[in-house]
Every structure is written in structure tokens, then in C-alpha cells.
N, CA and C atoms as a LAMMPS dump frame, in Angstrom:
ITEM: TIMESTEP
0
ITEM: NUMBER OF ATOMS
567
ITEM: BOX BOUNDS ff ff ff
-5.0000000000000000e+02 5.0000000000000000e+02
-5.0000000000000000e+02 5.0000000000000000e+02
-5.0000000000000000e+02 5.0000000000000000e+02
ITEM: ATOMS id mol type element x y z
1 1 1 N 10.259 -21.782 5.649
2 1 2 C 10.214 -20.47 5.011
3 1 3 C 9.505 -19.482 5.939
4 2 1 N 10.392 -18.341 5.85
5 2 2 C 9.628 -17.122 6.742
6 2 3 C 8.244 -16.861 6.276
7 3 1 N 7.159 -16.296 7.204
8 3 2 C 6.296 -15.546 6.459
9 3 3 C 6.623 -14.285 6.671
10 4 1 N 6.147 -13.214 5.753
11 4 2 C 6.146 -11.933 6.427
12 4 3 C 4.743 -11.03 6.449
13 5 1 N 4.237 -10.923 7.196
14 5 2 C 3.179 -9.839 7.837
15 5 3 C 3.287 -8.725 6.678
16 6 1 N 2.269 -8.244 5.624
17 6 2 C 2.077 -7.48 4.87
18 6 3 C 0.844 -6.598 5.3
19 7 1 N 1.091 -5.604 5.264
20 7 2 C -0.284 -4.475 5.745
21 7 3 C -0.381 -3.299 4.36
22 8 1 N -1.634 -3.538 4.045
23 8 2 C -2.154 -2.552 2.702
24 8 3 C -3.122 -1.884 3.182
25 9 1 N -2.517 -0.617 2.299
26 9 2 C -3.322 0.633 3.077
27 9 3 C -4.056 0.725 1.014
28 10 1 N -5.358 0.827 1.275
29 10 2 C -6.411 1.171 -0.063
30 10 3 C -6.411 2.544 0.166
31 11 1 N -6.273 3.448 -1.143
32 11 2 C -6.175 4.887 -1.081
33 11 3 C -7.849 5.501 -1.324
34 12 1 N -8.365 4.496 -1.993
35 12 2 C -9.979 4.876 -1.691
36 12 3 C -10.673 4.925 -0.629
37 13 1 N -11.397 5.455 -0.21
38 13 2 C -12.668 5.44 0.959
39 13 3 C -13.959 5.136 0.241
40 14 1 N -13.814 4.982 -1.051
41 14 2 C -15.352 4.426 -1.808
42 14 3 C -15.41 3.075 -1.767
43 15 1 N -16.839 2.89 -0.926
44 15 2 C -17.414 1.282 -0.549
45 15 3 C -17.376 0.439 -1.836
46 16 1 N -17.403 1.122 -3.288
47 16 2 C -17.226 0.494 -4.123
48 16 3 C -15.909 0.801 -5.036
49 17 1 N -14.858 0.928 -4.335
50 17 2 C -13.807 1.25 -4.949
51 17 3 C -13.119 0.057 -5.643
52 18 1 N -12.411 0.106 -7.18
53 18 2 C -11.765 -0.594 -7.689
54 18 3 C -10.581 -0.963 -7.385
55 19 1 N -9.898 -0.144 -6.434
56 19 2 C -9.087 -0.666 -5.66
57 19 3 C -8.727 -0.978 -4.794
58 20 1 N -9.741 -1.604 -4.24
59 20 2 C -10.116 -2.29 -2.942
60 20 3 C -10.923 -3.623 -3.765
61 21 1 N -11.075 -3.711 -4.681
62 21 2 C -11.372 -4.976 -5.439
63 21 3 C -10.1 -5.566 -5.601
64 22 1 N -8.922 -4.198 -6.232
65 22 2 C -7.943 -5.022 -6.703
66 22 3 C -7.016 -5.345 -5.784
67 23 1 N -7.179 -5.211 -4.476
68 23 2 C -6.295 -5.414 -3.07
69 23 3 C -6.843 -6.553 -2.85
70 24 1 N -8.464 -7.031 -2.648
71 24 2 C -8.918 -8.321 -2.676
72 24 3 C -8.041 -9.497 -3.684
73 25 1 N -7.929 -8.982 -5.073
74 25 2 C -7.25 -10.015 -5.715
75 25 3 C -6.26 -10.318 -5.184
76 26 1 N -5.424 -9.153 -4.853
77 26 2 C -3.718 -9.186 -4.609
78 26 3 C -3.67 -10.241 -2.685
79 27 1 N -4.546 -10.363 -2.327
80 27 2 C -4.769 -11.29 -1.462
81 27 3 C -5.027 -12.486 -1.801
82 28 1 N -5.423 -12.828 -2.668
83 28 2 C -5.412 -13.862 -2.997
84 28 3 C -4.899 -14.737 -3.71
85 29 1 N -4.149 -13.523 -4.725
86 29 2 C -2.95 -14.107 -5.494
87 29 3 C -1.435 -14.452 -4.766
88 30 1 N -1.734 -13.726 -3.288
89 30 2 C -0.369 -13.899 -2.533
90 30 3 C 0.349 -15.44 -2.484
91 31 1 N 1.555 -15.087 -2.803
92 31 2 C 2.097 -16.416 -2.233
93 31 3 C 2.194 -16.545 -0.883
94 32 1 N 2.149 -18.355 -0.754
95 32 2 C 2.441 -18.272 1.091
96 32 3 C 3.088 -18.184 1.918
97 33 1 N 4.179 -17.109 1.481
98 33 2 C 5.026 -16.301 2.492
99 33 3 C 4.714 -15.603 3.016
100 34 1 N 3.319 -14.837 2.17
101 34 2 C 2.812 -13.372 2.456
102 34 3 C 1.758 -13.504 3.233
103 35 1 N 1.504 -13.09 4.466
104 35 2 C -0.069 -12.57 4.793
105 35 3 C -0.551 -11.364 4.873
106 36 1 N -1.201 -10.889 4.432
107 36 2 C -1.822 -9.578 3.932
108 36 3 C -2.985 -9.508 5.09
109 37 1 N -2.535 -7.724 5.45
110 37 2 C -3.496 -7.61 6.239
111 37 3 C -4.095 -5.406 5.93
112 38 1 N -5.349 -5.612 5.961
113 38 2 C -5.428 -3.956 5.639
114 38 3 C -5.36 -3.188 6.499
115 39 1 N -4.545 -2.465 6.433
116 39 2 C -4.925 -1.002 7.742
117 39 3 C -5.42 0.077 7.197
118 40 1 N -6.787 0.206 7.542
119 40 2 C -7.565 1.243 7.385
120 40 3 C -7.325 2.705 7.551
121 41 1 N -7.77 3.496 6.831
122 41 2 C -6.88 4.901 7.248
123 41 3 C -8.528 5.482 6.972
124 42 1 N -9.32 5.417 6.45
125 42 2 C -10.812 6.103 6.836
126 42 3 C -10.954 7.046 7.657
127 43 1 N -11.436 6.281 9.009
128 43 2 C -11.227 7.215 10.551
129 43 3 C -10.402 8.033 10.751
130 44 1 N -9.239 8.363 10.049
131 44 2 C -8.284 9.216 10.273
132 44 3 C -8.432 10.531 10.268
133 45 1 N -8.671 11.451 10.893
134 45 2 C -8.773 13.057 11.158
135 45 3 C -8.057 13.247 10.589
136 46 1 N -8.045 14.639 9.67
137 46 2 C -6.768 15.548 8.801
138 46 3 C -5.64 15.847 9.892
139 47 1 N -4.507 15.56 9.216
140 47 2 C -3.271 15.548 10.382
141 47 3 C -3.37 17.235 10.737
142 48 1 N -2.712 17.494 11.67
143 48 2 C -1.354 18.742 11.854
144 48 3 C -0.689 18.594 13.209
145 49 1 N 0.299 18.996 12.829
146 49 2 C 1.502 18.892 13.469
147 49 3 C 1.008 19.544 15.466
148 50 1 N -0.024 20.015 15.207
149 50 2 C -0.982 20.246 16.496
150 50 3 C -0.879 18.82 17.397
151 51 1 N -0.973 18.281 16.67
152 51 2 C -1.46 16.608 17.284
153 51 3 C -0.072 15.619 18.197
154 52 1 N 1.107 16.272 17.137
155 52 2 C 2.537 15.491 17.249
156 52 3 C 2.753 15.368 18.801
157 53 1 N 2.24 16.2 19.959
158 53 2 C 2.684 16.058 21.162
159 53 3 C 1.448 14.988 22.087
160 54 1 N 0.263 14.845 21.213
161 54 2 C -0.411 13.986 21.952
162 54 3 C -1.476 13.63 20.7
163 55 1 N -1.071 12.088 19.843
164 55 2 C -1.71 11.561 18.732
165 55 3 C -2.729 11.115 19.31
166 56 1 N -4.05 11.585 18.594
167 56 2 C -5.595 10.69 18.742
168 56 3 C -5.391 9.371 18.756
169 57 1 N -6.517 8.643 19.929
170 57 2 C -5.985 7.066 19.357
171 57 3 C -6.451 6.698 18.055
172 58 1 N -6.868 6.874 17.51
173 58 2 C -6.874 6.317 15.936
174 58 3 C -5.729 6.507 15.517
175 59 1 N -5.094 7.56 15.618
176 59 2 C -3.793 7.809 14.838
177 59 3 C -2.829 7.141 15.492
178 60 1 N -2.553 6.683 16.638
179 60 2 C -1.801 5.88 17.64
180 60 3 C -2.108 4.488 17.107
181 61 1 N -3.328 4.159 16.883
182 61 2 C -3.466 2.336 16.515
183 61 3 C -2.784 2.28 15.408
184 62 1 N -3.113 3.508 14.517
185 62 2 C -2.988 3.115 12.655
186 62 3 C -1.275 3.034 12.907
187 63 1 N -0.239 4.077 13.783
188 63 2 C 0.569 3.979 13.504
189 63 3 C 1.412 2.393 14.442
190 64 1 N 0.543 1.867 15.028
191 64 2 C 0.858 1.026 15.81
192 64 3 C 0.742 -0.323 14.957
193 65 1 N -0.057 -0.436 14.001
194 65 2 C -1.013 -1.304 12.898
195 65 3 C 0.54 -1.396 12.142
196 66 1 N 1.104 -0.1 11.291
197 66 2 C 2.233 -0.481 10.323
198 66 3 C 3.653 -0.906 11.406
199 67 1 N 3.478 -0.708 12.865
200 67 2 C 4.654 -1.265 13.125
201 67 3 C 4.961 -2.81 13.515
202 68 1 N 3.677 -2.958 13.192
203 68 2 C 3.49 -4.469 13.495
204 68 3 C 3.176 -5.341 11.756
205 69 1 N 4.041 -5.151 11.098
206 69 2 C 4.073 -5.595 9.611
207 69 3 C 5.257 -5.436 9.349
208 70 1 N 5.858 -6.36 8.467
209 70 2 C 7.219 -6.436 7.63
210 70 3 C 7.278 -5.602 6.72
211 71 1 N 6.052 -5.108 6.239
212 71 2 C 6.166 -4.233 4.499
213 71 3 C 4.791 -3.519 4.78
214 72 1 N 4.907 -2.546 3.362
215 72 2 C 3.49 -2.201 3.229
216 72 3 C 3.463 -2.019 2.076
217 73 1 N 2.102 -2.076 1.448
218 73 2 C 1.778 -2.503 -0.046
219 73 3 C 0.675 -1.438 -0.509
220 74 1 N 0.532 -0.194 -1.176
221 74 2 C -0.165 0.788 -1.279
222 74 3 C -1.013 0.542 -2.677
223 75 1 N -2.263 0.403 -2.571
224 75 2 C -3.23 0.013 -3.441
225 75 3 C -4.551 1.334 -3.783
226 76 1 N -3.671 2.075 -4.925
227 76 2 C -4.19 3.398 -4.743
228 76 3 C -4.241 4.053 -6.15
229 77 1 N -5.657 4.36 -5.865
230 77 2 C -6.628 5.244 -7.067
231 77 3 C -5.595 6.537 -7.884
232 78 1 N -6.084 7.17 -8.683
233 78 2 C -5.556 8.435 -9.14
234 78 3 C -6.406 9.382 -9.117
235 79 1 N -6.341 10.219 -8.36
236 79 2 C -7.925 11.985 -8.372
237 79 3 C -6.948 12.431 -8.893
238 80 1 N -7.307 13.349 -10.164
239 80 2 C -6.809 14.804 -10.452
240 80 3 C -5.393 14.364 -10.346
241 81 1 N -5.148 13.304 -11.254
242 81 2 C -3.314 13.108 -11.476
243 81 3 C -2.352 13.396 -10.473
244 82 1 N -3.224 12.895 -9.467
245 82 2 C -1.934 12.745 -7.81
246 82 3 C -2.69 11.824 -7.012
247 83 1 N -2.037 11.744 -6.014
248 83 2 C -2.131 10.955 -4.945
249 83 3 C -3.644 10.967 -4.039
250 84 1 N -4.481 10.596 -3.856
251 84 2 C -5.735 10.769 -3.461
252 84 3 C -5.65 11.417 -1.691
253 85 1 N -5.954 12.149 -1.395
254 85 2 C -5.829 13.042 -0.114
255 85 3 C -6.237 12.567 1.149
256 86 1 N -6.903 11.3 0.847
257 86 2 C -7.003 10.697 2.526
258 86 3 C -5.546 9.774 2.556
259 87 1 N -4.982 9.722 1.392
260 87 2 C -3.957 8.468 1.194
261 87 3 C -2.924 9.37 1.641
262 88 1 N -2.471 10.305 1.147
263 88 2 C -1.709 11.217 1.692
264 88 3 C -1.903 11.757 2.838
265 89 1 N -2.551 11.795 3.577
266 89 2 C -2.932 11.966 5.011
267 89 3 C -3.126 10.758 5.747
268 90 1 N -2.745 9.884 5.446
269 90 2 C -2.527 8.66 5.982
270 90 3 C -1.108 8.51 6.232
271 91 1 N -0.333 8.757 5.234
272 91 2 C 1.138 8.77 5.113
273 91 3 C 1.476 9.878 6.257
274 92 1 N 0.611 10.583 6.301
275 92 2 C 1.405 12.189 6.986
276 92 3 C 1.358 11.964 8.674
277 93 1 N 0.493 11.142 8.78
278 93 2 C 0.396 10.285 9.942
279 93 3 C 1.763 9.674 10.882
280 94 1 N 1.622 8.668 9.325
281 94 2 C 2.407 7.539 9.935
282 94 3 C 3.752 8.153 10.036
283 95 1 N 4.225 9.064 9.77
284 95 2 C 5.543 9.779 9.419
285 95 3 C 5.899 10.481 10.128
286 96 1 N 5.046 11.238 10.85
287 96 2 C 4.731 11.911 12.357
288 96 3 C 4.966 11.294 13.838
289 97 1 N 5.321 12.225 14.455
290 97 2 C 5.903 13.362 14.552
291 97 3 C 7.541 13.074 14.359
292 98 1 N 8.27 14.564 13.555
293 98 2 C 9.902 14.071 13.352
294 98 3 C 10.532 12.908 14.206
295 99 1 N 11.095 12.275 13.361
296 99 2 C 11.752 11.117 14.167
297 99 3 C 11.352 10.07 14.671
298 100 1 N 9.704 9.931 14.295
299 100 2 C 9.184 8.719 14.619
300 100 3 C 8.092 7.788 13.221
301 101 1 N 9.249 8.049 12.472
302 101 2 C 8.703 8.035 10.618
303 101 3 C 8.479 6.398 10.788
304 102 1 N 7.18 5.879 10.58
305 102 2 C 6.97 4.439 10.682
306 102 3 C 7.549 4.182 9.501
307 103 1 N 7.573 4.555 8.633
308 103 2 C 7.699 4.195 7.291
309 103 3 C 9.717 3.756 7.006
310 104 1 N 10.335 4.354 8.211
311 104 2 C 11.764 3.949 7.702
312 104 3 C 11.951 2.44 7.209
313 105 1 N 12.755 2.426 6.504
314 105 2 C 13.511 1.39 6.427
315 105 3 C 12.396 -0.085 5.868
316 106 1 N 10.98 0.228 5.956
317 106 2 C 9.66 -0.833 5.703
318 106 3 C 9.771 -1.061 4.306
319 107 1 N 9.801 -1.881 3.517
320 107 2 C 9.801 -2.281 2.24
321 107 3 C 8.579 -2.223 1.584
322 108 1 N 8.08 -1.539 0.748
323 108 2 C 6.788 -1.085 0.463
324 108 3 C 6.514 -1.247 -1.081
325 109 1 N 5.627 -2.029 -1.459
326 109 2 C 5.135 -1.29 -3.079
327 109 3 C 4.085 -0.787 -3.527
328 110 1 N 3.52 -0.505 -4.887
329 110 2 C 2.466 0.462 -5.271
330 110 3 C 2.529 0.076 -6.102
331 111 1 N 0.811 -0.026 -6.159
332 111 2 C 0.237 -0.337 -7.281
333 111 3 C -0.943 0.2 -7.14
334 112 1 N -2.092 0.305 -8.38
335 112 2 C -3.053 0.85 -8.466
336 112 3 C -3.552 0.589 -9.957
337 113 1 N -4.956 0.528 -10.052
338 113 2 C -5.924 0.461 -10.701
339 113 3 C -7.102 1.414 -11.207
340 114 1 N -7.225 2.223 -12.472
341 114 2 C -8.069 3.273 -13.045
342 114 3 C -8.99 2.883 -14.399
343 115 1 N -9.73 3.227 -14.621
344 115 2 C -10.4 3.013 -15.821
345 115 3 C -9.506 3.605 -17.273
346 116 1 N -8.699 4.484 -16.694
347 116 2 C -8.659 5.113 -17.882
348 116 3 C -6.738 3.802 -18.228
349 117 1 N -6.854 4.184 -19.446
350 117 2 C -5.386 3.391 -20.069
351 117 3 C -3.808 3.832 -19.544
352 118 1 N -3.776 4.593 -18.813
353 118 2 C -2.369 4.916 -18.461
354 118 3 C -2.745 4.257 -16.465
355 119 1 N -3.482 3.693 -16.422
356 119 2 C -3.43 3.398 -15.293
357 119 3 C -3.623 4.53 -14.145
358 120 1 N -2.765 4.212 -13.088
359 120 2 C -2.666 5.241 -12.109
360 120 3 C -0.736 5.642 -11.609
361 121 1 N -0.869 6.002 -13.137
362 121 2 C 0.715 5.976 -13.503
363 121 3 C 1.339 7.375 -12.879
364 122 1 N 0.461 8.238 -12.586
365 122 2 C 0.744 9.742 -12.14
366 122 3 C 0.864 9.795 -10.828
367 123 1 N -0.096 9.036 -9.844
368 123 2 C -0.121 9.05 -8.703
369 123 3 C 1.031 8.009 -7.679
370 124 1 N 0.895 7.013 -8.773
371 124 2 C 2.322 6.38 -8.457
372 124 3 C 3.429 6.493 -8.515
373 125 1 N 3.869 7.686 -9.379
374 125 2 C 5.182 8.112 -9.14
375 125 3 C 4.858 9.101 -7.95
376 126 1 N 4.519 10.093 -7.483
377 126 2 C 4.165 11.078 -7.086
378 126 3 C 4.019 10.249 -5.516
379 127 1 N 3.764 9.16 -5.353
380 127 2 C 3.579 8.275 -3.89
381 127 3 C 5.143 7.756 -4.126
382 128 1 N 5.333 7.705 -5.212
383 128 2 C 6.888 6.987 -4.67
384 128 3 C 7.877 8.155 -4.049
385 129 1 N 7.623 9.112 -5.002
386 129 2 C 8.906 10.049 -4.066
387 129 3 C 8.388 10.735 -3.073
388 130 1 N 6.962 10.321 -2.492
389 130 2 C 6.801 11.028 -0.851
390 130 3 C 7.577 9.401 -0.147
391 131 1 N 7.119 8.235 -0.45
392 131 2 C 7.836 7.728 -0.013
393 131 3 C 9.405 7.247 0.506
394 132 1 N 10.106 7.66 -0.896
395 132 2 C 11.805 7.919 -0.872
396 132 3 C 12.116 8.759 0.012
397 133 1 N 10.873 10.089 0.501
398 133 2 C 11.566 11.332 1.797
399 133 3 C 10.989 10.137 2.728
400 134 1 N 9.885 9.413 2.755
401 134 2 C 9.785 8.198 4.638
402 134 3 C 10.981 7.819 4.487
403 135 1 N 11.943 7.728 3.735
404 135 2 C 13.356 6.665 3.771
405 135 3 C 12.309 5.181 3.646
406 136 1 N 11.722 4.5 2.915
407 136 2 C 10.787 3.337 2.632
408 136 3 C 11.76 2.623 1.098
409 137 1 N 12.296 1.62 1.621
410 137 2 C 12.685 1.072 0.225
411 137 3 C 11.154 0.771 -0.75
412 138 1 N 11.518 0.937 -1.996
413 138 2 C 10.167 0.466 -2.972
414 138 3 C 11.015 -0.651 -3.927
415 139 1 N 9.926 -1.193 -4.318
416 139 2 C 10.084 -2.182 -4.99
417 139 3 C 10.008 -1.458 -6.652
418 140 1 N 10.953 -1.364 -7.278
419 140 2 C 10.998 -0.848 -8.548
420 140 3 C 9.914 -1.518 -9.399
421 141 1 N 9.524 -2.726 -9.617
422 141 2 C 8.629 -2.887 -10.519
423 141 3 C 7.086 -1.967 -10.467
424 142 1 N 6.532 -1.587 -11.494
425 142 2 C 5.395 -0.731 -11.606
426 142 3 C 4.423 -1.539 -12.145
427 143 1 N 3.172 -1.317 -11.894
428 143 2 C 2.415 -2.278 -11.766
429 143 3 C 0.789 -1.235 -12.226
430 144 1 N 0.756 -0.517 -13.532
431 144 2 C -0.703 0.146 -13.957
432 144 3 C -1.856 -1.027 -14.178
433 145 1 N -2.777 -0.897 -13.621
434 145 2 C -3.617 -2.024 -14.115
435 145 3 C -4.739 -1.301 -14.826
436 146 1 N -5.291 -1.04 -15.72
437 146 2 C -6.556 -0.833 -16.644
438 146 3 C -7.484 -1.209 -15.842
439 147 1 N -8.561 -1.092 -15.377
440 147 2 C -9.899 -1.544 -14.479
441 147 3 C -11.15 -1.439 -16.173
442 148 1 N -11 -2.776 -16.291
443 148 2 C -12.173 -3.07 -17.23
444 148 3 C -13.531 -3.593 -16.711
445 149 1 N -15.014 -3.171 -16.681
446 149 2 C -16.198 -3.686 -16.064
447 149 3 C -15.982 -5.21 -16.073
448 150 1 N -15.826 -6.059 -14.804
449 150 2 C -15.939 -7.782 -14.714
450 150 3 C -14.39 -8.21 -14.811
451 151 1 N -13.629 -7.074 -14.822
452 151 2 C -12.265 -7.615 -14.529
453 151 3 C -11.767 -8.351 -13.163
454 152 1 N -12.413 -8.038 -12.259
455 152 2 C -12.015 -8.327 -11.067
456 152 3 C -13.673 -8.712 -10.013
457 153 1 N -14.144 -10.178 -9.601
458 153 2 C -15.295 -10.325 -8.921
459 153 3 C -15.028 -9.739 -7.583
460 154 1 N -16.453 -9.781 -7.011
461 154 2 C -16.237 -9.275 -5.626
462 154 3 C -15.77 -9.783 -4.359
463 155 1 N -15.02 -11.289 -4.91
464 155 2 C -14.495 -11.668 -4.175
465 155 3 C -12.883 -11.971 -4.244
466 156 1 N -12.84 -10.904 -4.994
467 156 2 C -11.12 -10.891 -5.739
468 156 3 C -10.598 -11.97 -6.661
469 157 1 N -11.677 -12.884 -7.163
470 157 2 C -11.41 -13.316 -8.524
471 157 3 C -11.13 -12.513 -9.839
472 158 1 N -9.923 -12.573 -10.454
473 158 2 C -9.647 -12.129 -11.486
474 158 3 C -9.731 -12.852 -13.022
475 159 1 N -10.872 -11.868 -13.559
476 159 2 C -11.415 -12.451 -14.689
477 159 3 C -10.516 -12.734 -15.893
478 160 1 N -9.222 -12.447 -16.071
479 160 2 C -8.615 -12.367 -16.947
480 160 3 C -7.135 -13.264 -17.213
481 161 1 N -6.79 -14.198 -17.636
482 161 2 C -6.087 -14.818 -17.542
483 161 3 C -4.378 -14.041 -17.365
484 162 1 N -4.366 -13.652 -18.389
485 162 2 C -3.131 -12.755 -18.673
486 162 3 C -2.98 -11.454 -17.108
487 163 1 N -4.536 -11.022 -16.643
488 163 2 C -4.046 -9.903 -15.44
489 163 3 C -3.648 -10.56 -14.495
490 164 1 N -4.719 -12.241 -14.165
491 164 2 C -4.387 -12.734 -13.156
492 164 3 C -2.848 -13.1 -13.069
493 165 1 N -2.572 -13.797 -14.015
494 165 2 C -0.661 -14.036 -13.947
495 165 3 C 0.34 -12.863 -13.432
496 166 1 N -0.004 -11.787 -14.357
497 166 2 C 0.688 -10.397 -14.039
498 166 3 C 0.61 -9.906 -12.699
499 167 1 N -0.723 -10.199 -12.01
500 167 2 C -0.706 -9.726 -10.531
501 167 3 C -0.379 -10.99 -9.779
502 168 1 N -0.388 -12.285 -10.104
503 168 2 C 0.321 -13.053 -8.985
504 168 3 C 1.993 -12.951 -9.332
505 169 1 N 2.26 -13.094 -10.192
506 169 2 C 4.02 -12.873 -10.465
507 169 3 C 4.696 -11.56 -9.591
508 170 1 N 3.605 -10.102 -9.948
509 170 2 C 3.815 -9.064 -8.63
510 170 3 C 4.073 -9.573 -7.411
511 171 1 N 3.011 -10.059 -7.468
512 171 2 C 2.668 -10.224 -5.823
513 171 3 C 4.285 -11.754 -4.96
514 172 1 N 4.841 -12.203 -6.237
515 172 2 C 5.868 -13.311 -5.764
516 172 3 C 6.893 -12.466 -5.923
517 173 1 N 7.039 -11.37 -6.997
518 173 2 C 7.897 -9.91 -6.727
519 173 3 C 8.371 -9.478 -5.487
520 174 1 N 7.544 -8.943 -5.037
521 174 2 C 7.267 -8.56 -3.707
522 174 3 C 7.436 -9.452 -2.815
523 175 1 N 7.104 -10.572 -2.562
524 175 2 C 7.592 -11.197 -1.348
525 175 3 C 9.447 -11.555 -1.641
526 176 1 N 10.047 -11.415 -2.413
527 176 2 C 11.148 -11.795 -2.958
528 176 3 C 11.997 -10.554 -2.374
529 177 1 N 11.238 -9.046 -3.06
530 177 2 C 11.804 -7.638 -2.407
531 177 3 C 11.895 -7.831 -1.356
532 178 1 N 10.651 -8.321 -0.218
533 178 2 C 10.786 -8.184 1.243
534 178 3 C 11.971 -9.03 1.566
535 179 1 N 11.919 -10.309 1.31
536 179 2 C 12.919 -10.809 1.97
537 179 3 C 14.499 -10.185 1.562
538 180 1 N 14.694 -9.902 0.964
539 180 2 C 15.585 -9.413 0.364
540 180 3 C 16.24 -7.653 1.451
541 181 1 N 15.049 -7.022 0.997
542 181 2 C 15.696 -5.696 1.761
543 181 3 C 16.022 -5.889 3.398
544 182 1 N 14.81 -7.167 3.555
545 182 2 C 15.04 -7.408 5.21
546 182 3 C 16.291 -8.069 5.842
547 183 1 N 16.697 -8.795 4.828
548 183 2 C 17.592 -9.245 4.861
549 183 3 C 19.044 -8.789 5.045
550 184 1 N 19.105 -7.41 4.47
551 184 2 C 20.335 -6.438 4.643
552 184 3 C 19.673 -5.389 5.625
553 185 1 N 18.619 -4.775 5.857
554 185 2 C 18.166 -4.035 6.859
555 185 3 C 17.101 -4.43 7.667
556 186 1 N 16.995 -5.046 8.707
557 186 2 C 16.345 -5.899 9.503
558 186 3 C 15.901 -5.024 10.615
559 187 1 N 14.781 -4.935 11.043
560 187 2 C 13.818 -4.22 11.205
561 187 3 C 14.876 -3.904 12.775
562 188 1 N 14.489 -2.404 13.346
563 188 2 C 14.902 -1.789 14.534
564 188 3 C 14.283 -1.966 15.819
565 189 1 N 15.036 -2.881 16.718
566 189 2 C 14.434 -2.995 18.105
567 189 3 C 14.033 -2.058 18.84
């Protein structure tokens, strides 16, 4: 069985972010097709199109980081019922400059984790259709998780019987999508 190289980008920059707990789980719930690896988008300077003729190396590794992965797996908060703004400037990156969109054709999903009960149901649509303009197949299943205090340890143990199932069944989702889209569109030499 293939493996495939998975790279997750966390839309938080908070050292104690819940979804960077829940990216820990989703590592560990992976099946062993998957290896999960994070690419950091932190360090990343606010893009502009200033940059497109000569990218900072940070912005050169990060975009060098998703071309060296089969998929990418977006594990991301909700601010103010959108997309969190380093996460979106992460994307604006990798998409940069015209015609060199890392994101084509990469099989990607989203998910995310909020305190409040609708999840991070706003920001995830709103990441899917910046993603549909990368040309990024997504994995249709949606995936809100509730963040309850002790739901998730700090070592990506999941306290809950019923979440843990729901996020490993995702997570065998997803390796199923990858092989699948790769399978009819196989990555560009």
C-alpha cells in the first residue's frame, strides 16, 4: 500500500490553540497510509504581489514544504465568521505568483474546531471556495467539531469515544479521497 505524504497547515498562531490540539489528534488517528506532516505558516510576512518577482525564503520553503506532499489538510479556527488572516495569507502565498498556484490539482480537506456549537462552519465554507479558485480538489465531507474543556489531551488523545471514531473514520475518508483523486490526476512533473 502507498503512503501518501500529508502536510497540515493550523490556521491558529495561538501556542494554545484548539486547533492545533485537534491536528495533534488527527495525527494520531491517521491511518497508515497517511503521514502527516505540519507546515508552518507563522513566519510568514503579509504577502503582496511586490514579492512575486523575488519570494522571501520563508515564503520559498513554505511553498517548497506543500510541493513536497500528496495533499493538504487545513485545521482551522473561525475569527469573526471567516477564515482567520494568517491562514489566508498563507494560502495567498502558496498561490503566488500567477501560474505557480501550489495548490493545483493537491487534494485537500478542512476541518476545524470552536467552542461555540455550529463549529467552524462559516470559515469552512468560505476556505473552501478560496480553495475551488487554487483549482484544489476538496474532500466533500465536513467535519464541525464542538471544542469541549478535556475533549482533546495535550498529546492528541481524544477524550470522547463517539469524537474519537468520527475523527478517525475522517481521517480513513481522506486517505481514500487522496488516493482516489491521485489516481485520475497524478501529480505534475
Amino acid at each position: 500500500m502507498k503512503t501518501y505524504k500529508v502536510g497540515y497547515l493550523v490556521g491558529s498562531l495561538a501556542k494554545g490553540s484548539i486547533n492545533r490540539l485537534l491536528a495533534k489528534a488527527l495525527v494520531r488517528l491517521a491511518p497508515a497510509g497517511l503521514e502527516l506532516v505540519e507546515i508552518p505558516i507563522k513566519d510568514l510576512p503579509l504577502y503582496s504581489y511586490d514579492y512575486d518577482a523575488d519570494y522571501p525564503p520563508v515564503a520559498r520553503a513554505f511553498k517548497q514544504a506543500i510541493a513536497e506532499v500528496d495533499a493538504v489538510l487545513f485545521v482551522t479556527p473561525e475569527y469573526n465568521r471567516s477564515i482567520p488572516g494568517a491562514l489566508k495569507n498563507a494560502i495567498d502565498w502558496a498561490s503566488r505568483p500567477w501560474g505557480k498556484n501550489s495548490f493545483a490539482r493537491k487534494p485537500a480537506g478542512v476541518i476545524g474546531t470552536s467552542p461555540g456549537s455550529i463549529g467552524t462552519a462559516l470559515a469552512q465554507q468560505q476556505l473552501r471556495g478560496v480553495l475551488c479558485f487554487c483549482n484544489s480538489p476538496l474532500m466533500n465531507i465536513e467535519a464541525y467539531i464542538q471544542f469541549t474543556p478535556g475533549l482533546i489531551g495535550e498529546d492528541g488523545t481524544v477524550n470522547n469515544d463517539s469524537t474519537a471514531e468520527f475523527l478517525g473514520n475522517y481521517m480513513k475518508e481522506f486517505h481514500l479521497f487522496i488516493e482516489r483523486v491521485l489516481s485520475v490526476l497524478p501529480p505534475e512533473e
